[in-house]
LUMTORVEX-406093 format. One record per residue (C-alpha): residue number from 1; x, y negated, z. Coordinates in nm, 3 decimals. Layout:
N
<node i="NUM" c1="X" c2="Y" c3="Z"/>
...
END
This chain:
256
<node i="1" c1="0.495" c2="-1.910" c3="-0.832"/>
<node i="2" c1="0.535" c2="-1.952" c3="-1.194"/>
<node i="3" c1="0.849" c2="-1.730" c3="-1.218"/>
<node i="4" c1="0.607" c2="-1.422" c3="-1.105"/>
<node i="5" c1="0.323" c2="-1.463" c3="-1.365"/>
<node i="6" c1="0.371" c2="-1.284" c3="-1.711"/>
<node i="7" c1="0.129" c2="-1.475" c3="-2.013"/>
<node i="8" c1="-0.085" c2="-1.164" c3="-2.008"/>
<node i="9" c1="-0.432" c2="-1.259" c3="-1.803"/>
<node i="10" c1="-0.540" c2="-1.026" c3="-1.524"/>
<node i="11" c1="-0.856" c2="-0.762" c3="-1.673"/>
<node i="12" c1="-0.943" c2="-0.639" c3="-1.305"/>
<node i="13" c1="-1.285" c2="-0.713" c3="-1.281"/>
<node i="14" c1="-1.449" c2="-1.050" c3="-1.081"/>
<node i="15" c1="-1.390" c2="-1.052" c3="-0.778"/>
<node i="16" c1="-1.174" c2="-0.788" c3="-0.774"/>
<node i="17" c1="-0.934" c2="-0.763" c3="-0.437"/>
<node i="18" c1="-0.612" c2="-0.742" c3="-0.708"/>
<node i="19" c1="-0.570" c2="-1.075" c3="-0.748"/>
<node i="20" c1="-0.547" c2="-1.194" c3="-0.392"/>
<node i="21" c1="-0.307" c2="-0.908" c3="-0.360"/>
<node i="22" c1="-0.077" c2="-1.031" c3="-0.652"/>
<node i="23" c1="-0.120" c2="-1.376" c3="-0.511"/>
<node i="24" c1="-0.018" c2="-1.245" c3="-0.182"/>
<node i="25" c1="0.300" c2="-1.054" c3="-0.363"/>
<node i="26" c1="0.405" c2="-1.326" c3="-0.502"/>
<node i="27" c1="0.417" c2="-1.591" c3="-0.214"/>
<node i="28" c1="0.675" c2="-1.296" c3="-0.040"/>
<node i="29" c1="0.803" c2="-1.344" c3="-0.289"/>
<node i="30" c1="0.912" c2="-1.700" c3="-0.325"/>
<node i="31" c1="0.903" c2="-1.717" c3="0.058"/>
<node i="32" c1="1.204" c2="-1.472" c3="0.100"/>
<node i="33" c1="1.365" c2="-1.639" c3="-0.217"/>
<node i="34" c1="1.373" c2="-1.338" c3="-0.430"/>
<node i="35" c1="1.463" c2="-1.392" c3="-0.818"/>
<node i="36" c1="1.192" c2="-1.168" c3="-1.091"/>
<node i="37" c1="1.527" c2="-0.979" c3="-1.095"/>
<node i="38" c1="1.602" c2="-0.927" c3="-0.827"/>
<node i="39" c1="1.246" c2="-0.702" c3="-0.714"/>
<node i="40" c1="1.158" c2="-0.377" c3="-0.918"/>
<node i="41" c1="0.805" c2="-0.261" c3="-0.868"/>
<node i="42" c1="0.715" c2="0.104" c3="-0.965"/>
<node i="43" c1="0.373" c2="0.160" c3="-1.049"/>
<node i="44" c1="0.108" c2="0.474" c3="-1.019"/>
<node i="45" c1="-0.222" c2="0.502" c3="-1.261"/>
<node i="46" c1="-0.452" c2="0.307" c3="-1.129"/>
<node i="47" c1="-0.700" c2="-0.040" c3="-1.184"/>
<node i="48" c1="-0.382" c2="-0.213" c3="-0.932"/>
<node i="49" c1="-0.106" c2="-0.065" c3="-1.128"/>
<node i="50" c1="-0.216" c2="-0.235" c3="-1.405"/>
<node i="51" c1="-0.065" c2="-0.501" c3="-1.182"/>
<node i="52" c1="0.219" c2="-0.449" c3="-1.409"/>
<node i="53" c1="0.148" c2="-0.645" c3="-1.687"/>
<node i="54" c1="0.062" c2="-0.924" c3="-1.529"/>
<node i="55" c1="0.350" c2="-0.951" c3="-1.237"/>
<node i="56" c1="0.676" c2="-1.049" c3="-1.316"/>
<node i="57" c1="0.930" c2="-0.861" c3="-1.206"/>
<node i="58" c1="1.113" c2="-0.543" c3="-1.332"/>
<node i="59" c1="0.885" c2="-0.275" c3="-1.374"/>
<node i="60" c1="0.828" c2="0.098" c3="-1.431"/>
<node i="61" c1="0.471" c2="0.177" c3="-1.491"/>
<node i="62" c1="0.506" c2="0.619" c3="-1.409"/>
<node i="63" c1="0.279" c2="0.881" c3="-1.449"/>
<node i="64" c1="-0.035" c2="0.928" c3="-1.189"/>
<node i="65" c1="0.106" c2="1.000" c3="-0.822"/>
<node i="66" c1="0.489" c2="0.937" c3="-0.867"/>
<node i="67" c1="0.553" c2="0.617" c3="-0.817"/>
<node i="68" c1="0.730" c2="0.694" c3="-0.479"/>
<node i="69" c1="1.001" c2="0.915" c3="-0.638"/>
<node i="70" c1="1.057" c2="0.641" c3="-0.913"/>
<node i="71" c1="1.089" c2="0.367" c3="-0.590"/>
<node i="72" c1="1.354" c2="0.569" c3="-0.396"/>
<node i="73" c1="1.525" c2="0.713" c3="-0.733"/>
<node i="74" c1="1.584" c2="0.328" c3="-0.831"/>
<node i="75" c1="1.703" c2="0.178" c3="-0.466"/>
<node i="76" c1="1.943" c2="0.520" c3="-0.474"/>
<node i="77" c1="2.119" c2="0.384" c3="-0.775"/>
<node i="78" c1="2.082" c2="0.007" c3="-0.702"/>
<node i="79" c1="2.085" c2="-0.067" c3="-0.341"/>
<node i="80" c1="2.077" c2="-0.446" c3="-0.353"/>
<node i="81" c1="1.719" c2="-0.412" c3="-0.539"/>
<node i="82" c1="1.452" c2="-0.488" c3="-0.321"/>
<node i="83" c1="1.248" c2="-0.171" c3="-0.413"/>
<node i="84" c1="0.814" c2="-0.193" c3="-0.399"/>
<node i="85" c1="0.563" c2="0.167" c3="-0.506"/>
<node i="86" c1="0.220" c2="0.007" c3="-0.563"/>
<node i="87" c1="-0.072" c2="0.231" c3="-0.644"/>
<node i="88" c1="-0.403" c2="0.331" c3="-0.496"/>
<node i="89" c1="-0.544" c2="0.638" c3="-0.222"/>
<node i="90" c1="-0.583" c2="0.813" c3="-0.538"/>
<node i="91" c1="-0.244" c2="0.882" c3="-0.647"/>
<node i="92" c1="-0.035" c2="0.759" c3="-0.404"/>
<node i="93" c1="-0.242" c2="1.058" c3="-0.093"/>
<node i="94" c1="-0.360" c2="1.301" c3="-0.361"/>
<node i="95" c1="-0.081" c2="1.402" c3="-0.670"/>
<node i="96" c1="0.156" c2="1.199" c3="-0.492"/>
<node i="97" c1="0.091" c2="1.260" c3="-0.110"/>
<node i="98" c1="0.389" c2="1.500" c3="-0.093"/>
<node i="99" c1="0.613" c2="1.204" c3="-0.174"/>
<node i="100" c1="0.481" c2="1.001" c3="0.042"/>
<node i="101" c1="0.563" c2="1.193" c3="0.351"/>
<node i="102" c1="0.876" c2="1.324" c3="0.213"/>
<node i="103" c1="1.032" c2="0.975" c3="0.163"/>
<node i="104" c1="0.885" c2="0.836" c3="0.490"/>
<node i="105" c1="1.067" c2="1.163" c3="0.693"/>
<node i="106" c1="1.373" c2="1.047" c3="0.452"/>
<node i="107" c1="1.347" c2="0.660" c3="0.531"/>
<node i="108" c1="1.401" c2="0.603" c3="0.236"/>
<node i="109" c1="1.472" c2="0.214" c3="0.182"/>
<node i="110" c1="1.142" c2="0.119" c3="-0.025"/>
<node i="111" c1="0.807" c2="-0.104" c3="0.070"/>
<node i="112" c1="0.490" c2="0.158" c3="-0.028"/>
<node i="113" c1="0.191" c2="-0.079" c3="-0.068"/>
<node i="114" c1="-0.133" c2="0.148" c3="-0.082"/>
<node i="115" c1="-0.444" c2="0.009" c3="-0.233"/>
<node i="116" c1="-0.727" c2="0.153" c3="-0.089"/>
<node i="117" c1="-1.046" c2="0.171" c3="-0.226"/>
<node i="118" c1="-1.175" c2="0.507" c3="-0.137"/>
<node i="119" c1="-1.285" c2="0.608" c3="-0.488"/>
<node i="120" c1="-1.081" c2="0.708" c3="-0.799"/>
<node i="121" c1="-1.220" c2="0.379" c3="-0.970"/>
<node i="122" c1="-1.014" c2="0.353" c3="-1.285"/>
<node i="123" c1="-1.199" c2="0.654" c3="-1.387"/>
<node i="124" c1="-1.545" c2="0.495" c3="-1.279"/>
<node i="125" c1="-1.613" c2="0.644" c3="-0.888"/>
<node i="126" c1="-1.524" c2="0.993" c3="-0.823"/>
<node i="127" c1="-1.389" c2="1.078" c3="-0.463"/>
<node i="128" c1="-1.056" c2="1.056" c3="-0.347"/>
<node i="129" c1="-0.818" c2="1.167" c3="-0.052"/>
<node i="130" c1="-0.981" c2="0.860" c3="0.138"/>
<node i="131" c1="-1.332" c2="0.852" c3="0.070"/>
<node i="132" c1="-1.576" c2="0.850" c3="0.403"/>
<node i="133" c1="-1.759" c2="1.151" c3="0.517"/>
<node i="134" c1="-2.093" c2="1.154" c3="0.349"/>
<node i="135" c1="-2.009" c2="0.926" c3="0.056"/>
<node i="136" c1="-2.180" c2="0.958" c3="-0.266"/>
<node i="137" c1="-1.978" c2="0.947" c3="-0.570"/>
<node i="138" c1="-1.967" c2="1.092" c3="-0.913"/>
<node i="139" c1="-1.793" c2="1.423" c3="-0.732"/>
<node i="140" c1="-1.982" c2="1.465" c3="-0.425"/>
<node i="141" c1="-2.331" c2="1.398" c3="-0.540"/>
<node i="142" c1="-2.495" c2="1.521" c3="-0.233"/>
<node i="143" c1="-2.206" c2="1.333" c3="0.005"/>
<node i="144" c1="-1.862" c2="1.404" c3="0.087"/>
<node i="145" c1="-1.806" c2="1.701" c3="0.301"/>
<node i="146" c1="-1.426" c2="1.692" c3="0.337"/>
<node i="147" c1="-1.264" c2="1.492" c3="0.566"/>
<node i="148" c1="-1.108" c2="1.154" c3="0.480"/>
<node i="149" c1="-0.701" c2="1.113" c3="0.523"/>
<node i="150" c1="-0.586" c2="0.832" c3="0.749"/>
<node i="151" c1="-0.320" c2="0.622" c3="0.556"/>
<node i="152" c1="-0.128" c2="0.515" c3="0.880"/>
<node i="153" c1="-0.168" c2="0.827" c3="1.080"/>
<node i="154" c1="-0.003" c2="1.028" c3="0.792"/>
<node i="155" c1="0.288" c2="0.738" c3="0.771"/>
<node i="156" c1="0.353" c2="0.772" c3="1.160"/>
<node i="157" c1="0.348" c2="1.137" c3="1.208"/>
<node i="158" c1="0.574" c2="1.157" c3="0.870"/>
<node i="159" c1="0.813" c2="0.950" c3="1.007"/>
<node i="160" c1="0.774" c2="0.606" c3="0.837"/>
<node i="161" c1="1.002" c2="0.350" c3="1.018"/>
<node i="162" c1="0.723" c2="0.047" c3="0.958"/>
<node i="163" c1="0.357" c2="0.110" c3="0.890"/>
<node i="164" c1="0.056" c2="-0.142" c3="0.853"/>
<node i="165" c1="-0.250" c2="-0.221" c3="0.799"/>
<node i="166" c1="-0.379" c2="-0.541" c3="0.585"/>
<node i="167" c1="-0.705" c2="-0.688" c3="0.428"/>
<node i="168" c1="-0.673" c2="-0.935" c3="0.189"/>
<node i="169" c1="-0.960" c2="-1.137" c3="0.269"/>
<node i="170" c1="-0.710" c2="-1.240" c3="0.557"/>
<node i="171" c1="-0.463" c2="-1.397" c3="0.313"/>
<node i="172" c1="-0.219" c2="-1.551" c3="0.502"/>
<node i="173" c1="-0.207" c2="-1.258" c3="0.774"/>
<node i="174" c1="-0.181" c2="-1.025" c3="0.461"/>
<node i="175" c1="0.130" c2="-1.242" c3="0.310"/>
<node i="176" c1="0.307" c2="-1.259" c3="0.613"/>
<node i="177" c1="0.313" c2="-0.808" c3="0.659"/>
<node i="178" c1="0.411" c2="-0.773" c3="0.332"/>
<node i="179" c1="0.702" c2="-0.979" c3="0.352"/>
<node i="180" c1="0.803" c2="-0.809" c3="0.674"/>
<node i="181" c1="0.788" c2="-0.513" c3="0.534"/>
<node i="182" c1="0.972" c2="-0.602" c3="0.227"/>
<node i="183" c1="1.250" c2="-0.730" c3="0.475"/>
<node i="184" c1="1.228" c2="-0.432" c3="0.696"/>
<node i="185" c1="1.528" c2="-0.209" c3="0.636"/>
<node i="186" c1="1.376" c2="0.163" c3="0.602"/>
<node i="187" c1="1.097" c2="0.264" c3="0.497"/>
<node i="188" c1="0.761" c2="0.046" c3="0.532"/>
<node i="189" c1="0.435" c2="0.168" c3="0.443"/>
<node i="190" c1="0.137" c2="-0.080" c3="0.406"/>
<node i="191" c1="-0.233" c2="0.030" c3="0.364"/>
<node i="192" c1="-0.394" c2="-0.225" c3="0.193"/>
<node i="193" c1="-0.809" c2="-0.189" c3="0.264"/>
<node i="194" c1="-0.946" c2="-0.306" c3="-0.059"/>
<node i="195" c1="-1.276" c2="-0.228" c3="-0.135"/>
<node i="196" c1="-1.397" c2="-0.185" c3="-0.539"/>
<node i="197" c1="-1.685" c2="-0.422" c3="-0.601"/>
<node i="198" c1="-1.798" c2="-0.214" c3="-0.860"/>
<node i="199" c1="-1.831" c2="0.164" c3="-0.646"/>
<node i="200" c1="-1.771" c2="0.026" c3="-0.301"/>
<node i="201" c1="-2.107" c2="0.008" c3="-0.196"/>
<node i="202" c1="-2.161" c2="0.031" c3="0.157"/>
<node i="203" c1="-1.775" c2="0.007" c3="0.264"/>
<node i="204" c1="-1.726" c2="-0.322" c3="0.053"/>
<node i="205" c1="-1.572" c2="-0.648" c3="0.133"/>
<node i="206" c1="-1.846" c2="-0.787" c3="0.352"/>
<node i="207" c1="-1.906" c2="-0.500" c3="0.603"/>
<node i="208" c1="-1.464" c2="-0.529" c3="0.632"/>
<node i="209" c1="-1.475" c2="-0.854" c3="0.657"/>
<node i="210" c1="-1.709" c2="-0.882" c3="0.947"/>
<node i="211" c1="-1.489" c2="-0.615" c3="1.146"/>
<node i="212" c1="-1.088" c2="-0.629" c3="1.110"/>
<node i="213" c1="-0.942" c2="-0.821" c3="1.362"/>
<node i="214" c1="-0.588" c2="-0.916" c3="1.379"/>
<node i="215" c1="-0.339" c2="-0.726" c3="1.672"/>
<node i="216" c1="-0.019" c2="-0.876" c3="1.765"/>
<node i="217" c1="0.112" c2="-0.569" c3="1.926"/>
<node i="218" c1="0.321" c2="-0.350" c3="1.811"/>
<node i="219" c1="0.383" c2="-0.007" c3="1.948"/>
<node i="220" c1="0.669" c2="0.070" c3="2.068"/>
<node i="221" c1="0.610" c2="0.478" c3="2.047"/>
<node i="222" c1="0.402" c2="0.660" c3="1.782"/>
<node i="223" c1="0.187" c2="0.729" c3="2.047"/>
<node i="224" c1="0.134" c2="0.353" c3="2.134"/>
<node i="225" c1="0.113" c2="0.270" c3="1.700"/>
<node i="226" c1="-0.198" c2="0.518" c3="1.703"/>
<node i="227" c1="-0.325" c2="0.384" c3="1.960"/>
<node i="228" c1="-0.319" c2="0.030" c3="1.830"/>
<node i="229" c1="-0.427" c2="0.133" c3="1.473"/>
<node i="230" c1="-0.707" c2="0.355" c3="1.582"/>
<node i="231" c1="-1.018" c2="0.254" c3="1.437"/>
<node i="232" c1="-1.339" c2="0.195" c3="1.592"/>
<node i="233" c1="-1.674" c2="0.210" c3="1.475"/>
<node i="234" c1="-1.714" c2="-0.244" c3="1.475"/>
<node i="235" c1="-1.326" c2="-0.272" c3="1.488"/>
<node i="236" c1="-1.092" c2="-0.218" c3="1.193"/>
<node i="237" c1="-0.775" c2="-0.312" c3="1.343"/>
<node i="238" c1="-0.489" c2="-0.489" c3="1.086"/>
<node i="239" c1="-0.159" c2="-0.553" c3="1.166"/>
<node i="240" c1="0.194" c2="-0.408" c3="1.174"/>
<node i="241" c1="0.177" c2="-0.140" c3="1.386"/>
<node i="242" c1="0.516" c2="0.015" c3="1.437"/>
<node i="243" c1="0.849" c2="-0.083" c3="1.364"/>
<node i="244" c1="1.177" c2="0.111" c3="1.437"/>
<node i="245" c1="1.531" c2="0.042" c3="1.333"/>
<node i="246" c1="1.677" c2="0.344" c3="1.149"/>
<node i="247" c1="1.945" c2="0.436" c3="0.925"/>
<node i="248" c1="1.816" c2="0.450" c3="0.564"/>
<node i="249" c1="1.886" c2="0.727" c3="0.372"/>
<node i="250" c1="2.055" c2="0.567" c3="0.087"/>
<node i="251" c1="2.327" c2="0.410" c3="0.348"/>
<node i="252" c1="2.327" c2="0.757" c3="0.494"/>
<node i="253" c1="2.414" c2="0.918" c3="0.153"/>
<node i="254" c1="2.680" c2="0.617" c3="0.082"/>
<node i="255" c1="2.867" c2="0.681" c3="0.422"/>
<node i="256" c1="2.950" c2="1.022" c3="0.289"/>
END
């Protein structure tokens, strides 16, 4: 675990979901037997991109929203890189959300790990592509009237090859998708439901705690994934949800 920590000590605040999540990184790390090296993590703006500077690997820390191009511009020239975009609902549905379902229609050959916390909270609580219908922030004073995006909806209708849910207050069930995914040849999208402590009020760790539960099936259609990832009003499903063997597109672009 050592050979993933930098000597810079984490500034998320206490409590913060980031460090189980770089915990989590890490042990898929050493349990696929990667080398610092051997893993280059592209990074968005964000309270966990600042994940950076305190996980060892390679690293590109990019501009707000583009840390998907960076990820698939990277495994293009360096194939035998196992290739990660970490950044939050912020940049990674709302500057970058193009990306997103471009590379997922592309398969491109990258793990997307999506830290949702339904607010911008790097720039203290306004709302973002995923924020609740009614929510209060520093933007929508009277409540949210628009809609929220659904992280694993978009993947699956875009095409994404392997998309899933986690929590990390389910550690071990969190460790284990991300280093599927990471192993998962194509593209593999992971929403990761992590509440902010600080503007998280009424979503926040307790009220997910109390209602993910853990599938073990996997759809075998889109139709079937939607099905199994649909959330209900006590039930926040987590799990992988679909998985389909497809040519990436870097392989497709080598053939020719």
């Amino acid at each position: 675990m050592e050979n993933y920590k930098t000597n810079c000590f984490p500034t998320w605040c206490p409590g913060c979901a980031n460090f189980t999540i770089m915990t989590a990184l890490q042990n898929a790390f050493l349990t696929l037997n990667l080398k610092p090296e051997e893993i280059i993590c592209s990074y968005d703006i964000g309270c966990g991109a600042n994940m950076g500077n305190f996980l060892r690997t390679s690293a590109f820390l990019g501009l707000h929203g583009r840390s998907v191009p960076l990820a698939a511009g990277v495994k293009m020239v360096n194939p035998d890189l196992k290739v990660l975009a970490i950044g939050g609902d912020g940049g990674q549905l709302s500057e970058g959300g193009n990306h997103l379902i471009h590379a997922a229609r592309r398969n491109d050959d990258i793990t997307v790990i999506i830290l949702n916390n339904f607010f911008f909270s790097l720039t203290t609580g306004q709302a973002s592509p995923t924020t609740p219908l009614g929510t209060v922030s520093k933007t929508t004073p009277e409540g949210s009237g628009v809609l929220p995006l659904d992280i694993v909806n978009l993947s699956l209708v875009a095409g994404a090859s392997f998309v899933a849910r986690a929590f990390p207050g389910k550690a071990e069930h969190f460790t284990g998708v991300i280093t599927k995914a990471i192993k998962h040849k194509g593209f593999s999208v992971i929403e990761v439901i992590s509440p902010c402590i600080t503007f998280s009020k009424k979503y926040n760790f307790a009220y997910y705690l109390q209602r993910v539960k853990e599938i073990n099936a996997i759809g075998k259609t889109v139709d079937e994934a939607f099905k199994c990832a649909k959330i209900k009003k006590d039930i926040v499903p987590i799990g992988i949800f679909y998985r389909q063997e497809r040519e990436a597109f870097h392989r497709l672009m080598i053939s020719k």
